[in-house]
OpenMM code with the backbone's topology and positions (N, CA, C; nanometers):
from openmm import Vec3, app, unit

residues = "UNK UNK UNK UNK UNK UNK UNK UNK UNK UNK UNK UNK UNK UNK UNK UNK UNK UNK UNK UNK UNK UNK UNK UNK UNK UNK UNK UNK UNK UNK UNK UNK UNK UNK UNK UNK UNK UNK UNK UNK UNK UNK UNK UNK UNK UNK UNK UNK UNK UNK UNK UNK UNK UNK UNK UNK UNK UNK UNK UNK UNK UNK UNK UNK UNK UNK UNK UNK UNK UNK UNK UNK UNK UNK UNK UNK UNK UNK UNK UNK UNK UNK UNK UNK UNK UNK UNK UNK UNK UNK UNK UNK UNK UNK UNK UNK UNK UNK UNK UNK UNK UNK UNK UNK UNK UNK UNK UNK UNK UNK UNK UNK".split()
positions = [
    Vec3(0.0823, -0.1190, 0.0000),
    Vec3(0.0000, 0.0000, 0.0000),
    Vec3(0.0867, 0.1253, 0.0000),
    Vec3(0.2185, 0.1347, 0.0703),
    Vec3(0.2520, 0.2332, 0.0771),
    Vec3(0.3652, 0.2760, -0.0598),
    Vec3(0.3703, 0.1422, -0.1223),
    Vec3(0.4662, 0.1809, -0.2484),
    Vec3(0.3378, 0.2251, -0.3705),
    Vec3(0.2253, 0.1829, -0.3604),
    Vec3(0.1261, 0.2429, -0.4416),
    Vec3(0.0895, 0.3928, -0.4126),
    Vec3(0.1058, 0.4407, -0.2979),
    Vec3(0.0512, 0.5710, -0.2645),
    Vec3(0.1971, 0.6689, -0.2944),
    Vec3(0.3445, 0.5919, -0.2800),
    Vec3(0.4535, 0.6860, -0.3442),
    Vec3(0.4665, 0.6782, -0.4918),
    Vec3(0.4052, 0.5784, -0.5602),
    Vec3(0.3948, 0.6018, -0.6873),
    Vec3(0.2897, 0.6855, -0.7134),
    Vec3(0.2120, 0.7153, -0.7185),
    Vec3(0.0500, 0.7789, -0.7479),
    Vec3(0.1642, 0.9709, -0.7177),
    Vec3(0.1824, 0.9551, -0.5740),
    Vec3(0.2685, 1.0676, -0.5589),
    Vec3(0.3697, 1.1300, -0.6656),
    Vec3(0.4635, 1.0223, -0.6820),
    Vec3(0.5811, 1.0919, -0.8088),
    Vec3(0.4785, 1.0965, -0.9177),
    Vec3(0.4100, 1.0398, -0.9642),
    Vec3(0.3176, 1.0719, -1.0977),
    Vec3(0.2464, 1.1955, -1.0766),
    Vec3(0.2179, 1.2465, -0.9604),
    Vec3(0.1300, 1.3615, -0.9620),
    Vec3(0.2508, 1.4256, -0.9602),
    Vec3(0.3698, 1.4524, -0.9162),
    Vec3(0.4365, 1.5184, -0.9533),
    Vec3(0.4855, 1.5667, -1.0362),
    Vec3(0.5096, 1.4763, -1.1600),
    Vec3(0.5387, 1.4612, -1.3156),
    Vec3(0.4690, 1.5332, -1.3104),
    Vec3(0.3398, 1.5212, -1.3467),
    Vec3(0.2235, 1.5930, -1.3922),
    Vec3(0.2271, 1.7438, -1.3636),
    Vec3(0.2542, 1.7767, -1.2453),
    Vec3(0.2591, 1.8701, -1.2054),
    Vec3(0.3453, 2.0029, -1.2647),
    Vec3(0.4826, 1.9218, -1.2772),
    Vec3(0.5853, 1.9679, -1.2971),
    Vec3(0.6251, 2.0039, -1.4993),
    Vec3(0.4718, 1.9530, -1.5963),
    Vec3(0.5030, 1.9775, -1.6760),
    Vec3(0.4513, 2.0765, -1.7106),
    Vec3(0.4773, 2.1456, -1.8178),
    Vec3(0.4086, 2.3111, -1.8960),
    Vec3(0.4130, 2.2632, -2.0492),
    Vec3(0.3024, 2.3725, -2.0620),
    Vec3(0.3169, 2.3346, -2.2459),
    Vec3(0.3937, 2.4727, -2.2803),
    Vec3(0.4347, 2.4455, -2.3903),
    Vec3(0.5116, 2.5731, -2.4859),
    Vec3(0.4744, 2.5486, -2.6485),
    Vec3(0.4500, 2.6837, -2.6676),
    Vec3(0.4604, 2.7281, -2.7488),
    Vec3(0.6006, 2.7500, -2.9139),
    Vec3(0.5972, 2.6652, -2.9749),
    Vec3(0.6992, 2.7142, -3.0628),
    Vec3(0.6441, 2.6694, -3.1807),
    Vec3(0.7752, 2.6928, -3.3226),
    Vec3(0.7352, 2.7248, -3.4100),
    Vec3(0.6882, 2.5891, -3.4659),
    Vec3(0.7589, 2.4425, -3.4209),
    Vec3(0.7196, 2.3334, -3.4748),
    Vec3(0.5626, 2.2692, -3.3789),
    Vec3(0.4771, 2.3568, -3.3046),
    Vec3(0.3468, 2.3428, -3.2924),
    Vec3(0.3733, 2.2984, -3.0806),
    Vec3(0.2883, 2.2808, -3.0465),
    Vec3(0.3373, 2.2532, -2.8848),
    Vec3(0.4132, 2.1726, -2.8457),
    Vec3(0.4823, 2.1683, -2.7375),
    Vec3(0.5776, 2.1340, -2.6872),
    Vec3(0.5579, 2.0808, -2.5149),
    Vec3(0.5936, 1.9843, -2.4802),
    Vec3(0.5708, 1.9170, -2.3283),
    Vec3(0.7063, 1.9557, -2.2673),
    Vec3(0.6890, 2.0961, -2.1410),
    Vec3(0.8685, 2.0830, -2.0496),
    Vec3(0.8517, 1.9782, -1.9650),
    Vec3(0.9095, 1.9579, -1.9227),
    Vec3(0.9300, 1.9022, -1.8164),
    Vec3(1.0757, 1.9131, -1.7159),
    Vec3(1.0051, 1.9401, -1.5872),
    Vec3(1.1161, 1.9779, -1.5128),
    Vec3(1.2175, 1.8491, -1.4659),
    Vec3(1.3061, 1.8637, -1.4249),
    Vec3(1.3923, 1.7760, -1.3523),
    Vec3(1.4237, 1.8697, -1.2413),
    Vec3(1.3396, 1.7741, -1.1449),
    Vec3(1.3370, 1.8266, -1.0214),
    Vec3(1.4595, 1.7686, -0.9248),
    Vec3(1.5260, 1.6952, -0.9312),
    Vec3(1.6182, 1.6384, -0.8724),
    Vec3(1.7958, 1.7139, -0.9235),
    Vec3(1.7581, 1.7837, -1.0216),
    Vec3(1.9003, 1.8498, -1.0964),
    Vec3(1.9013, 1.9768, -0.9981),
    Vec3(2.0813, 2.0106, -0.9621),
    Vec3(2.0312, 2.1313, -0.9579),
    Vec3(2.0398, 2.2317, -1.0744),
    Vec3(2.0693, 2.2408, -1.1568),
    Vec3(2.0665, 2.3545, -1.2693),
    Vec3(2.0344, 2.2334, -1.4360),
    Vec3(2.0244, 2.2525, -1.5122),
    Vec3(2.0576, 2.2111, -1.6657),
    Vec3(2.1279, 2.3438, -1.7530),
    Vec3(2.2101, 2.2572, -1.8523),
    Vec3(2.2397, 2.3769, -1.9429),
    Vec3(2.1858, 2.4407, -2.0341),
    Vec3(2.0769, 2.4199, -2.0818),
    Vec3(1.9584, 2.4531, -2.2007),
    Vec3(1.8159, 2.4816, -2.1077),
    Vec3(1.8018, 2.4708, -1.9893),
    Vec3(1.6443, 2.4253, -1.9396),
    Vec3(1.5423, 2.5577, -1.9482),
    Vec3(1.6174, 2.6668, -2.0169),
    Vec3(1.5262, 2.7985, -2.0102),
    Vec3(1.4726, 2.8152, -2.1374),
    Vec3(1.5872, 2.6978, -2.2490),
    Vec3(1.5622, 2.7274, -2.3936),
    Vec3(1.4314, 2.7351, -2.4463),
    Vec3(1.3326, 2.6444, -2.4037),
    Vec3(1.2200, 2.5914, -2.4652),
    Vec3(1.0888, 2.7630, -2.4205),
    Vec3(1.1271, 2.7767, -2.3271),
    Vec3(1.0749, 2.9803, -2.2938),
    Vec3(1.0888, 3.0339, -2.4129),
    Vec3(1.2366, 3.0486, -2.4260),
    Vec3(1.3006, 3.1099, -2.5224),
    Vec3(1.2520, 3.1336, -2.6571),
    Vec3(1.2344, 3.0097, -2.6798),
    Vec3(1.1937, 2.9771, -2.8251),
    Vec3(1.0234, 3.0227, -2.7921),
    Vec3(0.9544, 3.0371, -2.7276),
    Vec3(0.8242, 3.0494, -2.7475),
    Vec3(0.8111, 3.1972, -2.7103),
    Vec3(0.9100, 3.2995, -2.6987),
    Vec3(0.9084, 3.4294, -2.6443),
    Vec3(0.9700, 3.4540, -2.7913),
    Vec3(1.0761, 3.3861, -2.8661),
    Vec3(1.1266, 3.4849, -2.9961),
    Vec3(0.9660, 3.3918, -3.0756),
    Vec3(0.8603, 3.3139, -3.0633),
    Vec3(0.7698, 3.2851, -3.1655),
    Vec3(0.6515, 3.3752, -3.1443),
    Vec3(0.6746, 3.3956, -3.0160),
    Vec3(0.4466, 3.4790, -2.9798),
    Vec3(0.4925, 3.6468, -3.0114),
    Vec3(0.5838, 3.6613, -2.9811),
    Vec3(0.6340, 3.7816, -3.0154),
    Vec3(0.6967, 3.8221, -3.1655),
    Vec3(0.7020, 3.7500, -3.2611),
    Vec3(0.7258, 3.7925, -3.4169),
    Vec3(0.8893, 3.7968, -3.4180),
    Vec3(0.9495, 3.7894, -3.2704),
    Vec3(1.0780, 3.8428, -3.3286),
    Vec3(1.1733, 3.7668, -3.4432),
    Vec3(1.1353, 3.6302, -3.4197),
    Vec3(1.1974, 3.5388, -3.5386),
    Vec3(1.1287, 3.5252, -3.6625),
    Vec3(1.0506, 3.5885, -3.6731),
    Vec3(0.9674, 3.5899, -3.8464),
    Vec3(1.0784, 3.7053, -3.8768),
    Vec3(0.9803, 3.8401, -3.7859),
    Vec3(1.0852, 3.9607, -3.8463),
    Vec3(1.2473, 3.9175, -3.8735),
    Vec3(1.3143, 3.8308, -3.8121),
    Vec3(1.4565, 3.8219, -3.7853),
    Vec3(1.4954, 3.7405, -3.9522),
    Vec3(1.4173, 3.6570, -3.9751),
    Vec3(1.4190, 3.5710, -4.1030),
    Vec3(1.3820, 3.6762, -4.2092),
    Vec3(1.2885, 3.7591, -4.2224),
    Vec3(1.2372, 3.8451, -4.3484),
    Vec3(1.3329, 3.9445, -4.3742),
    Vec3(1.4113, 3.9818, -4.2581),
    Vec3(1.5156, 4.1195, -4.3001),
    Vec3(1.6491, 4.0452, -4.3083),
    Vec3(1.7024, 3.9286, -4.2820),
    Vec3(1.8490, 3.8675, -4.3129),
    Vec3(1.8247, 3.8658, -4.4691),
    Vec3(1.9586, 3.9362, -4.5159),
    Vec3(1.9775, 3.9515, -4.6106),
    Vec3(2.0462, 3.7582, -4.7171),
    Vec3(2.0231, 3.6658, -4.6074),
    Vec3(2.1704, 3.5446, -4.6428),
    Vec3(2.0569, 3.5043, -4.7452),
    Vec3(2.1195, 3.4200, -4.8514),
    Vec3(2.0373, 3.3666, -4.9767),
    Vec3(2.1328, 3.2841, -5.0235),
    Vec3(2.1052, 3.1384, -5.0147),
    Vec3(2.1900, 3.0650, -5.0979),
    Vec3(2.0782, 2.9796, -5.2013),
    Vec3(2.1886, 3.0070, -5.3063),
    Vec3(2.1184, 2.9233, -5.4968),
    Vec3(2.0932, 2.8191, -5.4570),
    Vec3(2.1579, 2.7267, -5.4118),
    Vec3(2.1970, 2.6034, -5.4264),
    Vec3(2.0479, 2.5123, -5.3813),
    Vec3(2.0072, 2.3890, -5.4674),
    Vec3(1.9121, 2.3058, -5.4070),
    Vec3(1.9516, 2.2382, -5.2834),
    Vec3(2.0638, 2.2316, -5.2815),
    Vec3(2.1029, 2.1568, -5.1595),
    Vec3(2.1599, 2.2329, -5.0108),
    Vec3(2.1292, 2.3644, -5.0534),
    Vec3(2.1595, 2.4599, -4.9588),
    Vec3(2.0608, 2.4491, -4.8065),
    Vec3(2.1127, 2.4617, -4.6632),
    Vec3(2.0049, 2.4695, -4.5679),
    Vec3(1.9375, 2.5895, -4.6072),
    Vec3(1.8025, 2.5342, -4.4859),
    Vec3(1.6920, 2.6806, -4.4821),
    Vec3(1.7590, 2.7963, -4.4246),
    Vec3(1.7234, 2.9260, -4.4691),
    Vec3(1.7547, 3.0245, -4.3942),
    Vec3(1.7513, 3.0274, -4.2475),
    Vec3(1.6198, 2.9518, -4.2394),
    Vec3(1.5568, 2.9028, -4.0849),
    Vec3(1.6753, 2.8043, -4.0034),
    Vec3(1.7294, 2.7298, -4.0826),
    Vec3(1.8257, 2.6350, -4.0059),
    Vec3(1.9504, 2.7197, -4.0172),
    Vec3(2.0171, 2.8127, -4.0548),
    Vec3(2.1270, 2.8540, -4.0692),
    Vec3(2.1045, 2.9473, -3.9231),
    Vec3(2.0343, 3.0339, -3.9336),
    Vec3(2.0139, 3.1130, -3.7978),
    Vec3(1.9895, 3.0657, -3.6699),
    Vec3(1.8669, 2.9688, -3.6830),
    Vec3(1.9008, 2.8852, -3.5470),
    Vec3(1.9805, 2.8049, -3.5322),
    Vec3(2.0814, 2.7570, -3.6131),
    Vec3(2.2370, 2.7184, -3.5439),
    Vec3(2.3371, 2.7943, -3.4739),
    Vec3(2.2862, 2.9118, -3.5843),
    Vec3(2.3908, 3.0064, -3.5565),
    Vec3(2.3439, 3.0936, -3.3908),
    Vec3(2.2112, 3.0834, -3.3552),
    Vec3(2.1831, 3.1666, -3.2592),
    Vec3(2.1838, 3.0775, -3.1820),
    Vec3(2.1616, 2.9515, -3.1228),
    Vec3(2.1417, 2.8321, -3.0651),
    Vec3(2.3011, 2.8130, -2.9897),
    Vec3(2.4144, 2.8326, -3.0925),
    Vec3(2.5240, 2.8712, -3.0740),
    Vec3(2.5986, 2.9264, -2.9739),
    Vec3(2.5526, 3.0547, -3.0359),
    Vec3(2.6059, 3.1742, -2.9347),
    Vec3(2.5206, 3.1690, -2.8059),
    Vec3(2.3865, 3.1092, -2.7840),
    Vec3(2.3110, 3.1060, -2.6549),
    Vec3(2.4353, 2.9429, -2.5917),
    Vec3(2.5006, 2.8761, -2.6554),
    Vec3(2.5368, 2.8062, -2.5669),
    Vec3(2.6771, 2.8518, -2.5092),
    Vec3(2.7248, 2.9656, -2.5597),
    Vec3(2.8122, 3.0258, -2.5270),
    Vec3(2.9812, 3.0374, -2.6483),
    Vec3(2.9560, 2.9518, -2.7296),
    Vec3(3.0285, 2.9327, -2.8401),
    Vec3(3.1095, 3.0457, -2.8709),
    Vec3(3.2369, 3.0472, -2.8721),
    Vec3(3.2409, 3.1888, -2.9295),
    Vec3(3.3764, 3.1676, -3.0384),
    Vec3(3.3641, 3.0493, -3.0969),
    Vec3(3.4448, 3.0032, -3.2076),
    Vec3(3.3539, 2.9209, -3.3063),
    Vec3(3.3690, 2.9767, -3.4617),
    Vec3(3.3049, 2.9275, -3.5214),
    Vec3(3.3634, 2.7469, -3.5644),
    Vec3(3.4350, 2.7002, -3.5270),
    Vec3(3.4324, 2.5527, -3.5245),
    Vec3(3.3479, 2.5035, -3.4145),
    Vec3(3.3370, 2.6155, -3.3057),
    Vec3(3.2608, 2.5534, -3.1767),
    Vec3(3.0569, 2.4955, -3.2443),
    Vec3(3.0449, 2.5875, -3.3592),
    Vec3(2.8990, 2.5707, -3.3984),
    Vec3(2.8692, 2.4316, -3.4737),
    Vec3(2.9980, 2.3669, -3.5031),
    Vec3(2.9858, 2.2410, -3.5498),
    Vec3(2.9301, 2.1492, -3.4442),
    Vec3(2.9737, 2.1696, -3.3158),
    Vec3(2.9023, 2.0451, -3.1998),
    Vec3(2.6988, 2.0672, -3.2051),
    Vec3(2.6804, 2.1998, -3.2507),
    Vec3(2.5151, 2.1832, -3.2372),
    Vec3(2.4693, 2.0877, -3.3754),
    Vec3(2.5389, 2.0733, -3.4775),
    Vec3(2.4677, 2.0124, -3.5994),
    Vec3(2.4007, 1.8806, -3.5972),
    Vec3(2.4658, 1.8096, -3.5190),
    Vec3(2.3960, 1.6931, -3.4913),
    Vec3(2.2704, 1.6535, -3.3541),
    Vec3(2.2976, 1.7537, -3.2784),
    Vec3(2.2383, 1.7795, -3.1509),
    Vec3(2.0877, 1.7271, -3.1946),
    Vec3(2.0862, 1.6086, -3.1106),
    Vec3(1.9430, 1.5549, -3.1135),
    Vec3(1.8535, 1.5780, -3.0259),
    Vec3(1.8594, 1.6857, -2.8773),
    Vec3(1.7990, 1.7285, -2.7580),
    Vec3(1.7952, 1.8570, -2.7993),
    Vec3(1.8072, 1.9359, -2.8853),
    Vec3(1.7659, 2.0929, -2.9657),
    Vec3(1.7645, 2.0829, -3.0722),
    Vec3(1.7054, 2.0034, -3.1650),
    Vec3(1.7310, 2.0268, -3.2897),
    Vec3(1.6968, 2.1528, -3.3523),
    Vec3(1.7336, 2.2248, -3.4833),
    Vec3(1.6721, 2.3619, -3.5273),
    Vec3(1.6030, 2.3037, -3.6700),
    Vec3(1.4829, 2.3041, -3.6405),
    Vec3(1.3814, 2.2748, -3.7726),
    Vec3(1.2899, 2.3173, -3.7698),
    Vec3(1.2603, 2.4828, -3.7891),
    Vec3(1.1387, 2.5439, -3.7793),
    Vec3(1.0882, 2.5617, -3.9422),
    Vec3(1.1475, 2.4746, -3.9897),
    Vec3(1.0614, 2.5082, -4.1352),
    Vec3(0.8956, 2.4301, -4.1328),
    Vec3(0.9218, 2.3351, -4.0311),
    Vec3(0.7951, 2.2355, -4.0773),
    Vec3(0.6639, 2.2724, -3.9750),
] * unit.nanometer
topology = app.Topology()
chain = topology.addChain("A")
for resn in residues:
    res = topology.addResidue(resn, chain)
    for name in ("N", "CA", "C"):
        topology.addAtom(name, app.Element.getBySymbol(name[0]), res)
């Protein structure tokens, strides 16, 4: 009985502890980790729903001047959020922007 009533407990906690967000690839589930004391990204998912409700990343995409020909060229959309994703992780060498490209816990794909 009493391992059923601490499970029921951590589940209401989960529950508790999640928020929805807002971004550009449609809602999003946070969830806290309550047992960490800090994460290195854990404000990102705000982030991204403060540069989407607010226009600042449409406007930010319509006035960059970058344009590549190429069919095989990335989106404008993926070039900037690498590049800004980047510098929010503190990067301040452009070989350092190569470690986000594969990053499967932030990916940048706001085209879809």
């Amino acid at each position: 009985m009493g391992e059923a009533k601490r499970k029921r407990s951590q589940q209401a906690e989960v529950l508790n502890s999640c928020a929805g967000v807002q971004t550009l690839a449609g809602r999003v589930q946070v969830r806290w980790e309550s047992k960490s004391a800090a994460t290195p990204m854990g404000q990102l998912a705000y982030f991204i729903e403060f540069l989407t409700l607010t226009g600042l990343w449409a406007r930010w995409l319509e006035s960059c001047p970058l344009v590549y020909p190429s069919h095989n060229a990335p989106s404008k959309s993926d070039v900037l959020g690498t590049w800004m994703l980047s510098t929010l992780s503190g990067h301040r060498r452009y070989s350092h922007v190569t470690t986000i490209r594969c990053d499967g816990v932030n990916p940048i794909d706001s085209a879809k």
